[in-house]
C-alpha positions as CSV (number, residue, x, y, z in Angstrom):
1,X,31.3,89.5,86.0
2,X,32.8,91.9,83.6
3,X,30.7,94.9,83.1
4,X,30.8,96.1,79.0
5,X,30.1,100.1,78.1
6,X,29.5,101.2,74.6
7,X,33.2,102.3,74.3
8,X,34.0,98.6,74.8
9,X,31.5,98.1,71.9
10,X,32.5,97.6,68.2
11,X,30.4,97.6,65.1
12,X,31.1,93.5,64.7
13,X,29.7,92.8,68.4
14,X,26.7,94.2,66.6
15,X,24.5,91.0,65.1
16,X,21.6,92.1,63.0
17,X,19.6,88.8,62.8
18,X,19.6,88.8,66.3
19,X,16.8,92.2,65.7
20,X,14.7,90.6,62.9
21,X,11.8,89.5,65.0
22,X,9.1,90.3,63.2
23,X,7.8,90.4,59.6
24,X,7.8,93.9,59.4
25,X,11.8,93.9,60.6
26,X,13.0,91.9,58.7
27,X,10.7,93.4,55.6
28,X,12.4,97.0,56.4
29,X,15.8,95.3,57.0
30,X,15.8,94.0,53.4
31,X,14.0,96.9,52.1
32,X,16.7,99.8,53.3
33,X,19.5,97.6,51.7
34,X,17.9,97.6,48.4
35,X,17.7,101.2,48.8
36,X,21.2,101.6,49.2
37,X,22.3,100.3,46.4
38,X,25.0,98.1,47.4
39,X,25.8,94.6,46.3
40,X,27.2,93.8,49.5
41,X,25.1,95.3,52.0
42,X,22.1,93.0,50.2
43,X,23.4,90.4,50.5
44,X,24.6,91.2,54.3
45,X,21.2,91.6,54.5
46,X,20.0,88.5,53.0
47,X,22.5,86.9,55.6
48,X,21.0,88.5,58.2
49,X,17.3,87.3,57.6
50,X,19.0,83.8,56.3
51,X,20.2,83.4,59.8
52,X,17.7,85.2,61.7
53,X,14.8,82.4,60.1
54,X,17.0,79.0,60.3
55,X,20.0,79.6,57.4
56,X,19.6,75.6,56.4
57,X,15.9,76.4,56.5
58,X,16.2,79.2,54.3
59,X,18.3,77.5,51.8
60,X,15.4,73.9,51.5
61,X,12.2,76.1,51.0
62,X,14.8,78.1,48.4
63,X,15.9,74.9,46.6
64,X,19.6,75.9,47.1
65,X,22.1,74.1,49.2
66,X,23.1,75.5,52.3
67,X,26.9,75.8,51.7
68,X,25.8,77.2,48.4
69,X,23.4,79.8,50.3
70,X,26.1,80.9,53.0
71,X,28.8,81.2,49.8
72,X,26.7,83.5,48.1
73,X,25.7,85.5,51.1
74,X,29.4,86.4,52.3
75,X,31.3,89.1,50.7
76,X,30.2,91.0,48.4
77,X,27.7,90.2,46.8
78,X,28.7,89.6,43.6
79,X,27.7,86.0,43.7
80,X,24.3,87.1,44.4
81,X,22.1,86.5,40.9
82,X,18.6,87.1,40.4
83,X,17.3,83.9,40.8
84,X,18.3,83.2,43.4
85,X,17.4,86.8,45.0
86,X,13.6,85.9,43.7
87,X,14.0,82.6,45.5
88,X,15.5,83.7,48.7
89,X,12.5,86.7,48.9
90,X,10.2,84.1,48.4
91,X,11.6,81.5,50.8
92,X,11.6,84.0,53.4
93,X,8.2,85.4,53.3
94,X,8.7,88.6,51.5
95,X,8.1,90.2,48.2
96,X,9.8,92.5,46.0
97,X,8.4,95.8,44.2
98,X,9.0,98.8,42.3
99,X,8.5,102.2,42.5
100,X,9.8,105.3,41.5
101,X,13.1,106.8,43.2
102,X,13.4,109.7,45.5
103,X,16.9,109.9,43.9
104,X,16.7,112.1,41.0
């Protein structure tokens, strides 16, 4: 058996969806990418949660096809519209709101 230390480690061994056990994870998950910004971390995000709760699952309850859902979800996020952002919240359990930024 091959013993593994954190120097042997890299960021890509690293699987996020594998976390996003509870409601509240995967609500803070999202929430922390939206924060950000950054086209491509939401939707790495999006992926995460996607794969975390069944990606071909995800994609029915959202009315989009699964090839479609795993396209739009890779990269950077520029495929990402907001319909299909309000569906995907939706489909996974969540909801999206507003407030003012911190950022001034």
């Amino acid at each position: 058996m091959t013993k593994v230390t954190a120097a042997d480690a890299t960021l890509s061994d690293w699987d996020g969806a594998a976390h996003l056990d509870s409601p509240e994870a995967i609500a803070t998950h999202l929430r922390v990418a939206l924060e950000e910004g950054d086209t491509a971390l939401v939707a790495a995000a999006l992926n995460d949660i996607a794969r975390a709760q069944g990606l071909a699952d995800v994609a029915s309850r959202a009315g989009i096809a699964r090839t479609s859902l795993y396209r739009t979800l890779s990269g950077t996020g520029e495929r990402l519209e907001l319909r299909t952002l309000m569906a995907l919240v939706k489909a996974m359990g969540l909801s999206l709101s507003v407030a003012p930024s911190r950022h001034t």
